[in-house]
C-alpha positions as a printed Julia matrix, in Angstrom:
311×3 Matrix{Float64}:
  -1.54   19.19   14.56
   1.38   18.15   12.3
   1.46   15.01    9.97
   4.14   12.61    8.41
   4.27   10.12    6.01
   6.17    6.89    6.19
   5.89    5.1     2.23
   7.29    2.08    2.22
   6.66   -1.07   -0.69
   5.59   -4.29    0.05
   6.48   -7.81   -1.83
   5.85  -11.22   -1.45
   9.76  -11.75   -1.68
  10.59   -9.68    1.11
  12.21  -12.37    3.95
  11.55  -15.26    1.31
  14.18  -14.6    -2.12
  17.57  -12.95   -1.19
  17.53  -10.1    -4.06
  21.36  -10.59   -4.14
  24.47   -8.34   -3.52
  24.02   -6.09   -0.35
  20.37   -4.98   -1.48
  18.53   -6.95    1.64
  21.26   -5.12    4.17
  20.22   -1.99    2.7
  16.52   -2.53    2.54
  16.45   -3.22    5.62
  18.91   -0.58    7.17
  16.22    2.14    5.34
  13.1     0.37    7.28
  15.39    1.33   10.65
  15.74    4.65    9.2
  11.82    4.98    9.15
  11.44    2.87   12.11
  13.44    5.95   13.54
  11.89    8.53   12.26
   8.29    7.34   13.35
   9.98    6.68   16.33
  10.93   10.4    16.64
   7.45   11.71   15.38
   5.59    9.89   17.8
   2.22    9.96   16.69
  -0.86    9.67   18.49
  -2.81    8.13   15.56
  -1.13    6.07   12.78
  -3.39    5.84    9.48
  -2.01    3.61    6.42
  -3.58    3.84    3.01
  -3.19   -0.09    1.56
  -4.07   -1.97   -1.49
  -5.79   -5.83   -1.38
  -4.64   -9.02   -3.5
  -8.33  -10.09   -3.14
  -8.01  -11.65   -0.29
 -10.29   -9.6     1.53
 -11.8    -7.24   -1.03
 -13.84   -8.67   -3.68
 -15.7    -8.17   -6.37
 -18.81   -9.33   -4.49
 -18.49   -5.87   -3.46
 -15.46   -3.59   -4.43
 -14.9     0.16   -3.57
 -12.4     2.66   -4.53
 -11.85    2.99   -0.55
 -12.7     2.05    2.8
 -12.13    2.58    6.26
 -11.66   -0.11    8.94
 -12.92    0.67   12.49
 -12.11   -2.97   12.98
 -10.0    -5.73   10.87
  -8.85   -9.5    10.93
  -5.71  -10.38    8.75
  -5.15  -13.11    6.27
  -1.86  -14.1     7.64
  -0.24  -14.01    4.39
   3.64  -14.23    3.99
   4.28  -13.84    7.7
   1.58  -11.38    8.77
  -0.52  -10.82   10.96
  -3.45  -13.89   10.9
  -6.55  -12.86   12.76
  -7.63   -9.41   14.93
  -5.93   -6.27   13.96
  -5.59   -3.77   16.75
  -7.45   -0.87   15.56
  -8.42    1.95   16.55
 -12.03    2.27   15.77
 -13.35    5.81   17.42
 -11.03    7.64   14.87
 -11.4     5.35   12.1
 -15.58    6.29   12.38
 -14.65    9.61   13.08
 -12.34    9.84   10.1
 -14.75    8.18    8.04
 -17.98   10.91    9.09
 -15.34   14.17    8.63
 -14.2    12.33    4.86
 -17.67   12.2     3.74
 -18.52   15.31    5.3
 -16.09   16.83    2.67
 -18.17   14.92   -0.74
 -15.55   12.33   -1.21
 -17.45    8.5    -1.13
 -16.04    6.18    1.29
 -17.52    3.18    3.13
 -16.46    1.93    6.3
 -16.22   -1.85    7.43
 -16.76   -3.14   10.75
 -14.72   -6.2    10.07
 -12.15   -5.01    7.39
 -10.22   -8.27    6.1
  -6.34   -7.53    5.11
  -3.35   -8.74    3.97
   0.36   -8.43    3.36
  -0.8    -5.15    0.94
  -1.81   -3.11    4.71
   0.54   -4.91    6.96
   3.42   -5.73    6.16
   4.93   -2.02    5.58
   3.23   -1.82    9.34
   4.74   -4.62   10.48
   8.51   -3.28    9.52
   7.46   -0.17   11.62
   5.95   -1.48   14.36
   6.69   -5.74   14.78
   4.3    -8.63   14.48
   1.98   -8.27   16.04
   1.23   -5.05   16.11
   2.53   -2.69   19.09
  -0.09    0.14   18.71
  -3.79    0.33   17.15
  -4.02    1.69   13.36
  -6.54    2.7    11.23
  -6.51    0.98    7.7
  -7.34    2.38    4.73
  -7.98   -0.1     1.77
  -6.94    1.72   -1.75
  -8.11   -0.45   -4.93
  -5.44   -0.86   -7.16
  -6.51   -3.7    -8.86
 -10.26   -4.53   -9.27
 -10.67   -2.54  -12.55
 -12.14   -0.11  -13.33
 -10.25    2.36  -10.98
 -10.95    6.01  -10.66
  -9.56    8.47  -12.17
  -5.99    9.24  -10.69
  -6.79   13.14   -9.83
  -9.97   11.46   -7.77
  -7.06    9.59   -5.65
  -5.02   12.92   -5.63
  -9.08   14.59   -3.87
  -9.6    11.64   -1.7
  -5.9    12.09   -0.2
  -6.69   15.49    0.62
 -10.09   14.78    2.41
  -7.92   12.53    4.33
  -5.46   14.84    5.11
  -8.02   17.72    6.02
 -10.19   14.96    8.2
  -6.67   14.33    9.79
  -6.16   17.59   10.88
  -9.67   17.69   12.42
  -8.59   15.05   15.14
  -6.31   17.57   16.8
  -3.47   14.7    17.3
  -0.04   13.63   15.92
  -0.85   11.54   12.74
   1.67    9.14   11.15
   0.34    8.49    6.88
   1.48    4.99    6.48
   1.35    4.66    2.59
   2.06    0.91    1.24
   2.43   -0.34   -2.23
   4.9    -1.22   -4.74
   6.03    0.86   -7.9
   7.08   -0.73  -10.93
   6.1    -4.72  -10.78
   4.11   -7.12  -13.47
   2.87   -9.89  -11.46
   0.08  -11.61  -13.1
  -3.24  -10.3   -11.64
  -6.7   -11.49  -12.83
  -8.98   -9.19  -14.44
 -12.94   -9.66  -14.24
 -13.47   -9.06  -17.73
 -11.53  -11.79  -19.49
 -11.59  -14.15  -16.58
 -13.12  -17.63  -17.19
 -15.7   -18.69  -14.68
 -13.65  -20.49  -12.3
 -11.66  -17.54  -11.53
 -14.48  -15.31  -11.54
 -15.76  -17.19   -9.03
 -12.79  -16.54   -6.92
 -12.54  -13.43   -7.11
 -16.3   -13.18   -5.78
 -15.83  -15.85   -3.14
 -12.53  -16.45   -2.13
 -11.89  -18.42    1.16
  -8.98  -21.26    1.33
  -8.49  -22.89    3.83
  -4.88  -22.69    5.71
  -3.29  -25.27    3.58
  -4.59  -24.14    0.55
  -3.4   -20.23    0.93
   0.31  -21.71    2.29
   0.18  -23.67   -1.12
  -0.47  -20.8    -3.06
   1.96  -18.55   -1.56
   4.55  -21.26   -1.88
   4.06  -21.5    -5.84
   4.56  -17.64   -6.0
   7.81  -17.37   -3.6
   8.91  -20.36   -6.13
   7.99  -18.41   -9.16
   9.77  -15.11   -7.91
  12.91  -17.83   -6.64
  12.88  -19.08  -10.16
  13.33  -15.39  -11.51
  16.22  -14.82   -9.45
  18.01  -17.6   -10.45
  17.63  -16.85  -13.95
  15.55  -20.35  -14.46
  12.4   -17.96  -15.57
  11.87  -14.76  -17.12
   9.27  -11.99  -15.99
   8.48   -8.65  -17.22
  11.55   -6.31  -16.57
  10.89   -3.64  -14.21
  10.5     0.11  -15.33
  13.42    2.26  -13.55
  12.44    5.38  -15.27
   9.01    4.81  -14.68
   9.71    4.85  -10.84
  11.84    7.55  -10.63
   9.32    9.74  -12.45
   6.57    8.6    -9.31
   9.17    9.09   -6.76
   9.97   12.69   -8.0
   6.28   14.08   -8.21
   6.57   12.73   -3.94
   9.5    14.56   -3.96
   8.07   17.89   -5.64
   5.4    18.24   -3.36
   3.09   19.27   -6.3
   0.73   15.83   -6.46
  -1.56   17.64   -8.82
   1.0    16.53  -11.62
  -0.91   12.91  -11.06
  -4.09   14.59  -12.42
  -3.16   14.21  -15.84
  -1.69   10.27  -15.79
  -4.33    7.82  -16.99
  -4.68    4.39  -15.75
  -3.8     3.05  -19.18
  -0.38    4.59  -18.41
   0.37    3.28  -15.31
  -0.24   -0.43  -16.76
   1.73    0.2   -19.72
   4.64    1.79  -18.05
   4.76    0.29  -14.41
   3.18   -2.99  -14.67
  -0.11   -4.8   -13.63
   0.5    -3.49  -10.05
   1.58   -0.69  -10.42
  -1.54    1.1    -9.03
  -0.76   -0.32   -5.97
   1.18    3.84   -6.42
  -2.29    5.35   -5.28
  -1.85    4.39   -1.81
   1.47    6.64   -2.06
  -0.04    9.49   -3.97
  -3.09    9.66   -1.29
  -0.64    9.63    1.62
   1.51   12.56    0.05
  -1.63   14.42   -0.54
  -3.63   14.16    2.74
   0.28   15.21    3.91
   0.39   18.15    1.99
  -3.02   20.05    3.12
  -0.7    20.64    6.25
   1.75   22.67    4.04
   4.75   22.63    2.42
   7.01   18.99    3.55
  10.42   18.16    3.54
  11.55   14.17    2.39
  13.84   13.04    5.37
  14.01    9.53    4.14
  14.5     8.31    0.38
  15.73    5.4    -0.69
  14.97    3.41   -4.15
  16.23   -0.11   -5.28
  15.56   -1.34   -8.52
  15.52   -4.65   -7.48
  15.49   -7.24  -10.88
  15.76  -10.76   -8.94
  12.34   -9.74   -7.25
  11.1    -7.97  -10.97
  10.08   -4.99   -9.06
  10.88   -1.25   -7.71
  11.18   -0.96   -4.07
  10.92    2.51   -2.26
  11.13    3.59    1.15
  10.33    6.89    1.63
   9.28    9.32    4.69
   8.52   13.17    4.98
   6.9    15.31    7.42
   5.98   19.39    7.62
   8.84   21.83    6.22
C-alpha cells in the first residue's frame, strides 16, 4: 500500500510573534496546501516521527526512539493537554514488525508529548485531534545521539513495517531546521538542572510561566531589543535538497558535530525529517508535491513545509 510524507517545522513562535511582512499568510497558506494534500491521500493510518523538549522524555530514561500505543500531552503553546487519540493495535504492531527487522525501539504505554509531536498534527488535523495517530518520539536532543546513517536504518524499518500493515499511511515528520535555542546538556549542567531534566513536572502555572519567558525572549528578537544566533540559510537548503533528491543515504556521512555547528542546538530536531523520507522511500522512487522554505530571522529559525508521496 502506498505512503506519503507530510514534513512540516514546529516553533514556539508559531501563533505567538508575528515574523513580519506576509511570512505568517504564507506559512499558513502552505499548512492548507498539506492540509490538502493529506486530505487527498486519505490515509488509513497516520504515523509522525517527533522530537521532545524534555517534557516527557528524560534522562531518567532516554532512547533514540519510541513508539506510543497510547499518549497524554503537555499542553504546551496551545496543544493538546491530556489523552492523545491513538491508535494503539498498529502502534504495537509497528513496534513487533520494527524490531523484527534488528532496529532497537521501545514502546510506551503512556507516551508523554509536546508541541515537538503535535503541533505539526494539529495544523493537519485541528485541536483536538480528528483521527487517532501513532507517535513516534525521535531524540534530538538528549546527547549522545546516534549516528545519523542509524536514523537513515531506523526510517527504513519504519517504512518496511509500514508497508506490512497493508493500509494507506500518512509519515508525519516534525522538527525544525536551522534554530539555536538554548538547550541544556547533561554533561555541563549544574545539579539543579540536572535534576530537571531527570524529574521534570511543573505544575500548570509554572509551565505557562516558562513558556511566557520564551515567547518574550523570541518577541524581544523580533523587535531587535535582543540578539540570538543567526539562522543558517545554506545550511537548510542543503537538508531540504538531500529530501528533495530522494537519495537519504547522503545523511550517512554528516556527523552530529556538524549539525550543531552548522544548524544550531536544535537542529537535530532534522532526524525526524530524514526518518520520514526514508521509511517513504522503501516504497520507491517519490515525487515532492509540496515545498516551501522561509528563512524566518524574527523567529531565529528555518521553517519548512514539505510533502511527497510515490512517483
Amino acid at each position: 500500500m502506498p505512503l506519503a510524507v507530510a514534513a512540516l517545522s514546529h516553533a514556539p513562535s508559531f501563533g505567538n510573534v508575528d515574523p513580519g511582512g506576509t511570512t505568517m499568510a504564507e506559512i499558513e497558506a502552505a499548512i492548507g496546501e498539506v492540509r490538502s494534500f493529506a486530505e487527498s491521500f486519505d490515509p488509513e493510518a497516520v504515523v509522525v516521527f517527533g522530537p521532545d523538549h524534555f517534557n516527557g522524555q528524560l534522562y531518567s530514561l532516554i532512547t533514540p526512539w519510541a513508539i506510543g500505543a497510547e499518549a497524554v500531552g503537555v499542553g504546551d503553546y496551545g496543544t493538546t493537554a491530556g489523552p492523545v487519540p491513538v491508535d494503539g493495535d498498529t502502534a504495537r504492531t509497528l513496534h513487533a514488525l520494527v524490531l523484527e527487522q534488528g532496529i532497537d525501539i521501545g514502546r510506551s504505554e503512556r507516551m508523554t508529548v509536546d508541541h515537538g509531536i503535535l503541533q505539526p498534527l494539529e495544523f493537519i488535523y485541528g485541536h483536538p485531534l480528528s483521527r487517532p495517530i501513532v507517535p513516534i518520539f525521535v531524540n534530538s536532543l538528549g546527547f549522545p545521539l546516534t549516528p545519523m546513517q542509524r536514523v537513515r536504518l531506523f526510517g527504513e524499518a519504519v517504512g518496511r513495517a509500514a508497508q506490512q500493515l497493508d493500509k494507506r499511511v500518512l509519515l508525519v515528520a516534525s522538527g525544525g531546521i536551522s534554530h539555536n535555542p538554548p538547550v541544556p546538556r547533561w554533561d555541563d549542567a549544574p545539579e539543579p538542572m540536572r535534576e530537571r531534566l531527570v524529574a521534570y513536572a511543573p505544575t500548570r502555572e509554572e509551565r505557562a510561566a516558562r513558556e511566557q519567558a520564551i515567547v518574550t525572549g523570541i518577541q524581544a528578537i523580533a523587535d531587535g531589543k535582543a540578539s540570538s544566533a543567526p539562522l543558517n540559510e545554506a545550511w537548510d537548503t542543503l537538508v531540504l535538497d538531500v529530501f528533495r533528491s530522494g537519495d537519504l543515504s547522503t545523511v550517512d556521512g554528516w556527523s552530529n558535530d556538524r549539525f550543531v555547528a552548522e544548524g544550531g542546538s536544535a537542529a537535530h530536531e532534522m532526524r525526524s525529517w530524514i526518518a520520514a523520507y526514508a521509511a517513504l522511500s522503501t516504497a520507491g522512487p517519490y515525487r515532492i508535491a509540496v515545498d516551501h522554505y522561509w528563512p524566518v530571522q524574527t523567529w531565529g529559525a528555518g521553517f519548512g513545509i514539505q510533502a511527497a508521496i510515490g512517483a
